[in-house]
Biotite code that builds the C-alpha atoms (Angstrom):
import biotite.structure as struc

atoms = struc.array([
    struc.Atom([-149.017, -28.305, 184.928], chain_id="A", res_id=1, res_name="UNK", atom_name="CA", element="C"),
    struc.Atom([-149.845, -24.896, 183.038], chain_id="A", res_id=2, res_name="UNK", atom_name="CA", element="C"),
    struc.Atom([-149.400, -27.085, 179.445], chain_id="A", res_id=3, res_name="UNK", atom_name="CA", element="C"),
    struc.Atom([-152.004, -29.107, 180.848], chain_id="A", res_id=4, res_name="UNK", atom_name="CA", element="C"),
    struc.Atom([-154.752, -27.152, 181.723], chain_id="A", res_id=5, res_name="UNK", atom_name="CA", element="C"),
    struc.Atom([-154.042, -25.071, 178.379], chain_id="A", res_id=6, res_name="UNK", atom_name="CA", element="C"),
    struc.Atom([-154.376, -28.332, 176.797], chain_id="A", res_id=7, res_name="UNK", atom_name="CA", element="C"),
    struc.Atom([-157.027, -29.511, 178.456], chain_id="A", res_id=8, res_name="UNK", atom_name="CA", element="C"),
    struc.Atom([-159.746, -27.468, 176.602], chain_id="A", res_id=9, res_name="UNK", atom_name="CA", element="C"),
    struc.Atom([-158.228, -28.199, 173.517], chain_id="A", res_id=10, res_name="UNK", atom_name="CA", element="C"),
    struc.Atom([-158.300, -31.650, 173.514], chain_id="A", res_id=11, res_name="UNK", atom_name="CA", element="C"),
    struc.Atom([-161.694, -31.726, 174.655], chain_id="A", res_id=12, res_name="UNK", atom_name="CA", element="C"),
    struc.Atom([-162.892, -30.132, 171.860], chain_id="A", res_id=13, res_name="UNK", atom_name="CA", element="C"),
    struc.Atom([-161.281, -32.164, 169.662], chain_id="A", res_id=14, res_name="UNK", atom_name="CA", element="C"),
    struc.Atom([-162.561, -35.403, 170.995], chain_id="A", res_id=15, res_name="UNK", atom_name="CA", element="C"),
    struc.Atom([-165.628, -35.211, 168.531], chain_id="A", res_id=16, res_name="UNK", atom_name="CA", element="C"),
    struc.Atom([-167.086, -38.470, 169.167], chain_id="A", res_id=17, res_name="UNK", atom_name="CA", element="C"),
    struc.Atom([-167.500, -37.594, 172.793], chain_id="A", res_id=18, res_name="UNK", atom_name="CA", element="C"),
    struc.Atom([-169.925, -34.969, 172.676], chain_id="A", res_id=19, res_name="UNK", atom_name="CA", element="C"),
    struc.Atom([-171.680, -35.810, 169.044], chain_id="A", res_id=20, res_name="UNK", atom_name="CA", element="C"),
    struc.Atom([-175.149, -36.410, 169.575], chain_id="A", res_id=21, res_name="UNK", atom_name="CA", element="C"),
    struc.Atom([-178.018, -34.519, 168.959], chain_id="A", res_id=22, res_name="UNK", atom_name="CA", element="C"),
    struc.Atom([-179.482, -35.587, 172.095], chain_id="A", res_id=23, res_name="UNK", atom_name="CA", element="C"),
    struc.Atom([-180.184, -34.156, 174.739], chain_id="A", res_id=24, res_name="UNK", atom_name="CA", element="C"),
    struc.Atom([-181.592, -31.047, 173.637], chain_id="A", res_id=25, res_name="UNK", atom_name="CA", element="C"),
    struc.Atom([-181.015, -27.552, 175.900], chain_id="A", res_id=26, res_name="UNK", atom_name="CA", element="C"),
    struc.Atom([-183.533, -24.898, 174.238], chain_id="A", res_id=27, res_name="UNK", atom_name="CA", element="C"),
    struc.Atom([-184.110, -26.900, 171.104], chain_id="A", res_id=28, res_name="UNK", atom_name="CA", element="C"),
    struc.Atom([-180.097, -26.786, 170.487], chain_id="A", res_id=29, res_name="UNK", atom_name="CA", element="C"),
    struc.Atom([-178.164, -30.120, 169.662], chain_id="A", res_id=30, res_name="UNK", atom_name="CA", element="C"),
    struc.Atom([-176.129, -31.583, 172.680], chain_id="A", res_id=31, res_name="UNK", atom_name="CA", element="C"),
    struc.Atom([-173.556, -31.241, 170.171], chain_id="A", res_id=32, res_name="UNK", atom_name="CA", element="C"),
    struc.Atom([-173.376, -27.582, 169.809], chain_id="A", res_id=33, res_name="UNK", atom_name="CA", element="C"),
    struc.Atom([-174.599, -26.181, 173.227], chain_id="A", res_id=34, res_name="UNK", atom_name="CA", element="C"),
    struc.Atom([-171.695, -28.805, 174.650], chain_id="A", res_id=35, res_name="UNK", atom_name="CA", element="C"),
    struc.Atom([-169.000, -26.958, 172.967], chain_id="A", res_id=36, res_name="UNK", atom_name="CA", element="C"),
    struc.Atom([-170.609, -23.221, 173.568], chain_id="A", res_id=37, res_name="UNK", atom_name="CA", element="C"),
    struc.Atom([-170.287, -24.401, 177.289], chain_id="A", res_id=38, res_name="UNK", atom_name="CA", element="C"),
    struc.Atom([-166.542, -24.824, 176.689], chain_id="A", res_id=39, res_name="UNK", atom_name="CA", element="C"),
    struc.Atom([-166.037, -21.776, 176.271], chain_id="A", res_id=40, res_name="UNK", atom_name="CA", element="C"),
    struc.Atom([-166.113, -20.758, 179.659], chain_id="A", res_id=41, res_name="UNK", atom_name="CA", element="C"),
    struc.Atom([-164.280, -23.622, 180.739], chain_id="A", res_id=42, res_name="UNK", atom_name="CA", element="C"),
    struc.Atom([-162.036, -22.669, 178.809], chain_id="A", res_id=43, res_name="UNK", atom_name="CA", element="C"),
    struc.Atom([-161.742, -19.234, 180.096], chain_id="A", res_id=44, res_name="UNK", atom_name="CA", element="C"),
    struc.Atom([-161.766, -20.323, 183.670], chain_id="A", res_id=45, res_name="UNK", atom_name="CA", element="C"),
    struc.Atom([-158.347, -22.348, 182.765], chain_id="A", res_id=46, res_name="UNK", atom_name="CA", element="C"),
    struc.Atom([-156.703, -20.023, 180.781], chain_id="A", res_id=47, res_name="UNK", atom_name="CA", element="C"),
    struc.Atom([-157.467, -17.313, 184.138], chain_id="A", res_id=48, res_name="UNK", atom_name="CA", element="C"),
    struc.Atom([-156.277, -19.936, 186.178], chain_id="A", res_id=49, res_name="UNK", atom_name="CA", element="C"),
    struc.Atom([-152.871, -20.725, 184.039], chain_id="A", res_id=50, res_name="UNK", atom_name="CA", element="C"),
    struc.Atom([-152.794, -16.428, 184.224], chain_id="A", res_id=51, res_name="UNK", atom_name="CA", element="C"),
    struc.Atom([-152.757, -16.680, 188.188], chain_id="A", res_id=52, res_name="UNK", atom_name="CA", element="C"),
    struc.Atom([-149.898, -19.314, 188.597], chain_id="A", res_id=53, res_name="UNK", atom_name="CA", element="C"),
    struc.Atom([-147.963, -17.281, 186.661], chain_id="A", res_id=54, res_name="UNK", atom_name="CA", element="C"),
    struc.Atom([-148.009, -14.233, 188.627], chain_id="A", res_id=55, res_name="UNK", atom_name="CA", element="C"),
    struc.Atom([-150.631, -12.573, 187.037], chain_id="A", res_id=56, res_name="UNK", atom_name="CA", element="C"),
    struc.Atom([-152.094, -9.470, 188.481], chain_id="A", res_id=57, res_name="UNK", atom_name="CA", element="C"),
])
């Protein structure tokens, strides 16, 4: 389960033709680029949750 969610992000943002477009627009920015700055919190939110199931503290 942990592999997963660490791999989830990943994945994701290597699945180019999924996300490139240069529409929509968010603030004049390509969907393509403000799709993969909001990864990065996803990303963060999974690697804290991976952090938690393992004990973390």
């Amino acid at each position: 389960m942990k592999i997963l969610l660490l791999a989830a992000p990943c994945l994701l943002a290597l699945a180019v033709p999924l996300y490139n477009s240069d529409s929509p627009r968010l603030f004049g920015f390509p969907f393509f680029y403000w799709a993969l700055i909001g990864l990065v919190p996803v990303s963060a939110l999974f690697i804290y949750a991976v952090f938690k199931m393992d004990g973390g503290k």
